[in-house]
Backbone bond lengths (Angstrom), bond angles and torsions (degrees), N, CA, C in turn:
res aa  C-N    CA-C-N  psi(-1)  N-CA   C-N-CA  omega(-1)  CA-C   N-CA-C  phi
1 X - - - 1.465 - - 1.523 111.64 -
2 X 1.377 115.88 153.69 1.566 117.82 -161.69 1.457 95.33 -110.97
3 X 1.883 116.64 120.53 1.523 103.97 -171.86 1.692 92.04 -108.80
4 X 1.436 100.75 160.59 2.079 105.58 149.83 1.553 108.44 -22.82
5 X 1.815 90.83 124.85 1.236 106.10 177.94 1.238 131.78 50.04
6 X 1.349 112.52 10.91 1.795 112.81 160.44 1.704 106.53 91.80
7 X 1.649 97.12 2.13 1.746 104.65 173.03 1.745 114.91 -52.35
8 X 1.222 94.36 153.18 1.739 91.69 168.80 1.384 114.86 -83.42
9 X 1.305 121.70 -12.55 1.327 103.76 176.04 2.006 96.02 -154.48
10 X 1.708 82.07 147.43 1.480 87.65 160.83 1.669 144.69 -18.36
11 X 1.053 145.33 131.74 1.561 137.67 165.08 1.496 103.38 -83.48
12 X 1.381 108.05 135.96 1.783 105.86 169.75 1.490 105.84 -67.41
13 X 1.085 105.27 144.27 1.472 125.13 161.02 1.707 120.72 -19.03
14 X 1.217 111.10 126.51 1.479 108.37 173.49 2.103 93.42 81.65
15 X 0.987 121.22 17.89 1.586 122.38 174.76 1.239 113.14 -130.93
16 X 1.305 118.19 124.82 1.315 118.26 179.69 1.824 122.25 -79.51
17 X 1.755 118.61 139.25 1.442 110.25 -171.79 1.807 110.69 -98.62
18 X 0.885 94.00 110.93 1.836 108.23 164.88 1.463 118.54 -120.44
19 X 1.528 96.10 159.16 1.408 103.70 -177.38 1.615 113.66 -159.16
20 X 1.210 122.95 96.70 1.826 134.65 166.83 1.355 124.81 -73.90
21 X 1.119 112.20 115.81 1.261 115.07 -167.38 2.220 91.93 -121.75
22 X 1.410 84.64 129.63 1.427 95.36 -175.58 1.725 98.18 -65.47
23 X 1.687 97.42 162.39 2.077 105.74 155.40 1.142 106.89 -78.12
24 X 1.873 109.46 176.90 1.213 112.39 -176.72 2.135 88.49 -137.09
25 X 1.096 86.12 85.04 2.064 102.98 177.51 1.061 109.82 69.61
26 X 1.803 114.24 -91.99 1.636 107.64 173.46 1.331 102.53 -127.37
27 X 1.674 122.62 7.20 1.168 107.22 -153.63 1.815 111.41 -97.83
28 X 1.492 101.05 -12.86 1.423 115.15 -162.51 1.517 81.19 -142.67
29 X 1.588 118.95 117.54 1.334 122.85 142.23 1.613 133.36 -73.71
30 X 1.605 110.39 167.82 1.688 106.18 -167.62 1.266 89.14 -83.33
31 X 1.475 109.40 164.37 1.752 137.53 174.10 1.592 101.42 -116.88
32 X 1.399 114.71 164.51 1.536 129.95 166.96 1.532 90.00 -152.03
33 X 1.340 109.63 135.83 1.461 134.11 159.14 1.553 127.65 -119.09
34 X 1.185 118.28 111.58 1.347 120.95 173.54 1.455 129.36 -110.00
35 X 1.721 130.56 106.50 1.104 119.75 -176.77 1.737 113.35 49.17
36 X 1.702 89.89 49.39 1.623 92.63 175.28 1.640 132.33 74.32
37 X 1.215 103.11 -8.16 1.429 97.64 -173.09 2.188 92.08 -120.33
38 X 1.034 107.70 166.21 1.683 127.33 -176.23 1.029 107.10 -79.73
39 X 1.671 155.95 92.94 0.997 138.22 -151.44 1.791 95.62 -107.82
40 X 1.369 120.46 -28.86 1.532 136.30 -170.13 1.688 108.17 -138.67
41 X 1.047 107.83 123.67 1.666 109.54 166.88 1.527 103.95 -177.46
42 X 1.867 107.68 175.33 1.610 111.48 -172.37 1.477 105.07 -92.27
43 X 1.916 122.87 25.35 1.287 121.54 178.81 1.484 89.97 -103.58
44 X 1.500 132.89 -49.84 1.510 156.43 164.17 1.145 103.89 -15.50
45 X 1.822 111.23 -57.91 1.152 131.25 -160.15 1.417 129.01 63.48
46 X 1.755 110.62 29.93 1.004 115.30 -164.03 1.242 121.61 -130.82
47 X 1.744 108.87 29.77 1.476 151.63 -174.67 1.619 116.83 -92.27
48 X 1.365 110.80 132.07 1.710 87.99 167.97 1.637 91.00 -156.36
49 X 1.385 120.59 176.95 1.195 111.43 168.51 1.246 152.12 -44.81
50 X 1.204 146.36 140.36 1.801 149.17 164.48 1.521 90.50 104.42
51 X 1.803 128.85 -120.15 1.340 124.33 -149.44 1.853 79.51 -114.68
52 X 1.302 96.82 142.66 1.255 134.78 169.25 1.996 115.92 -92.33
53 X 1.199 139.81 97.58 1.112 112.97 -165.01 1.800 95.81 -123.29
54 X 1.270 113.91 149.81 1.324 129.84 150.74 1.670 130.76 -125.43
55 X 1.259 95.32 109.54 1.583 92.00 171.71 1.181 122.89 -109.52
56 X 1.261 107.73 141.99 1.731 134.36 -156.39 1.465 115.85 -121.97
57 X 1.239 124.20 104.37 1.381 121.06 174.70 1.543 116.08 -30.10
58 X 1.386 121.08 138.55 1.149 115.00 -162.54 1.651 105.69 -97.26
59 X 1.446 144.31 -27.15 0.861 165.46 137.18 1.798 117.62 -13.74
60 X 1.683 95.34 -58.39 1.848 92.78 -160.93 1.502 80.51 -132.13
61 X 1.126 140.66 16.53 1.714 137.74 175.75 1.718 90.89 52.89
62 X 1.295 152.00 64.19 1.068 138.99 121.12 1.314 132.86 -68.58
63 X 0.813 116.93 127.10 1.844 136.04 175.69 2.163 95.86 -51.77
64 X 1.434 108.48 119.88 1.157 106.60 151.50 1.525 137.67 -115.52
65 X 1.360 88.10 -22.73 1.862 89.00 170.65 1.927 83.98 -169.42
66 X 1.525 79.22 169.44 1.660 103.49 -173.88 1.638 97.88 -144.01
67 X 1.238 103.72 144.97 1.610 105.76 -170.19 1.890 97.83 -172.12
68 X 1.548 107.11 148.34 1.370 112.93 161.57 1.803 109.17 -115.65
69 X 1.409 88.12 153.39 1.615 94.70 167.09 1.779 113.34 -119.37
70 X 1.390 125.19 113.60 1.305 131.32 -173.50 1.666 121.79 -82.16
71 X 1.471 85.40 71.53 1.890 87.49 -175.08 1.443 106.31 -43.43
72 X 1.369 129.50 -41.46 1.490 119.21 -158.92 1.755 115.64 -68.41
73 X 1.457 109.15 -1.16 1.227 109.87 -176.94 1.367 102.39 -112.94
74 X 1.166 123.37 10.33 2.005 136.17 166.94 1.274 90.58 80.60
């Protein structure tokens, strides 16, 4: 069976399903998945170097902002 976000297994009830999958240098960018939908990736185009962040209402899983922070540039 095919669960949220490509997990191996189900979330219990009342838990929300995500899944981050790091980049690999330049060749493979990072992903964020929330409750099934793509919230961050290099199709999005809304990826850039160092930490990638999405925050999500914790309550109703809404998406409120998406943003990176580029440690390598201090």
């Amino acid at each position: 069976p095919r669960h949220k976000c490509g997990n191996q297994k189900s979330c219990p009830q009342n838990y929300f399903a995500f899944k981050i999958v790091s980049g690999a240098a330049n060749v493979v960018g990072p992903s964020i998945c929330f409750e099934d939908v793509i919230l961050m990736s290099s199709v999005k185009n809304n990826i850039g170097r160092g930490l990638n962040i999405a925050l999500v209402d914790g309550t109703n899983g809404n998406l409120l902002k998406t943003g990176t922070f580029d440690m390598f540039s201090g």
